[in-house]
N, C-alpha and C positions, 0 to 999 in steps of 0.2 A: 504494500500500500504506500502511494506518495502522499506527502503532505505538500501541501500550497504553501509556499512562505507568505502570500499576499494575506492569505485567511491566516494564519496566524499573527500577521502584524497588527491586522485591522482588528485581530480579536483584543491582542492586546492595548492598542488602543483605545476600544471601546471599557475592556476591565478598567483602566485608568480613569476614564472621565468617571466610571460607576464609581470608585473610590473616593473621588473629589465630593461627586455631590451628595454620597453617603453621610463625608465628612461635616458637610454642610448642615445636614438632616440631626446632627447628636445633641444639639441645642435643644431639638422641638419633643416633648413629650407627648408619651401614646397614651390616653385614656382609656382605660379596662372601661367598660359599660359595668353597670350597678349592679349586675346579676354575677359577673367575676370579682368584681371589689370587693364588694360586700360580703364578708363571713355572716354565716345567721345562725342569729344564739339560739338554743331550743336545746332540748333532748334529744339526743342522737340514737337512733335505732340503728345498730350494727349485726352486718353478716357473720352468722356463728361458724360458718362454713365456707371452705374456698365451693365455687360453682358457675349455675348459670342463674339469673336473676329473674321471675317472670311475677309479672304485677297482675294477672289474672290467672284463674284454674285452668284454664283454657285458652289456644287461641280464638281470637273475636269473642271472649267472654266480658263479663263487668271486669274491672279493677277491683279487687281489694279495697284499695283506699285512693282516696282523689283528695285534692290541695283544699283545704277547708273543712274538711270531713272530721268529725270527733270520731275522737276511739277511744275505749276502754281498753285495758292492760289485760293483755293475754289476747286481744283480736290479732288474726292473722293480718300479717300488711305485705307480705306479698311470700312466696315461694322460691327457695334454691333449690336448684335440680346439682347432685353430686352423686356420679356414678349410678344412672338410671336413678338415683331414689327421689321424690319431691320431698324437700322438709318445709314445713311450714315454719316461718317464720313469723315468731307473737311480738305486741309490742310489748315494751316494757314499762309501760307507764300508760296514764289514760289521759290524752289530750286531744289538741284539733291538728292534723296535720299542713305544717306549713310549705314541706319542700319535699320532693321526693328526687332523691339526688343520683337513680340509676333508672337505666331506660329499661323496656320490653326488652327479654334474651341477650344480655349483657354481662360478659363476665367478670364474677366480685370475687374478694379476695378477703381472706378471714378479716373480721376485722371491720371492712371496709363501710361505711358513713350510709346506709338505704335509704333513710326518712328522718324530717327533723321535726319532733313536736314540739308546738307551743306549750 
């Protein structure tokens, strides 16, 4: 295979301006929108299980739990699938849920942050 010295010059040329105006750009700050800035306080309902995540029994079934919704401690708020098994998962507290921080079939990690109640 040949290389073009012409496409490498012009490449490097172009890398160079992209450096300059990068340079330019480290002044201007990037605002995270409200939903990444914001940590949100509440009670955290945590995966007791590495797995798969599913917010309903079924696919195209109800949710579990949806943003607003109160719950009592020991409702299911959503399901980890690990090694064929479904565990359900309860909450640990009885509130209104504010956040629900993993999506439909999304894999969580012991530990990992599900739902935040009020």
């Amino acid at each position: 295979m040949e290389i073009n010295n012409k496409i490498i010059l012009k490449l490097i040329e172009t890398l160079e301006e992209l450096k300059k105006s990068v340079k330019d750009l480290k002044d201007i700050k990037i605002e995270k929108s409200a939903s990444e800035n914001d940590e949100i306080d509440g009670i955290e309902v945590k995966s007791p299980i590495v797995g798969t995540a599913y917010l309903a029994p079924e696919p195209n079934a109800k949710t579990f739990v949806k943003v607003g919704q109160k719950i009592k401690k020991g409702d299911t708020v959503m399901i980890v699938e690990a090694m064929k098994t479904m565990n359900h998962v309860p909450s640990s507290q009885d509130g209104i849920v504010k956040k629900i921080c993993v999506k439909d079939g999304e894999p969580v990690e012991f530990g990992q942050k599900l739902i935040i109640l009020e």
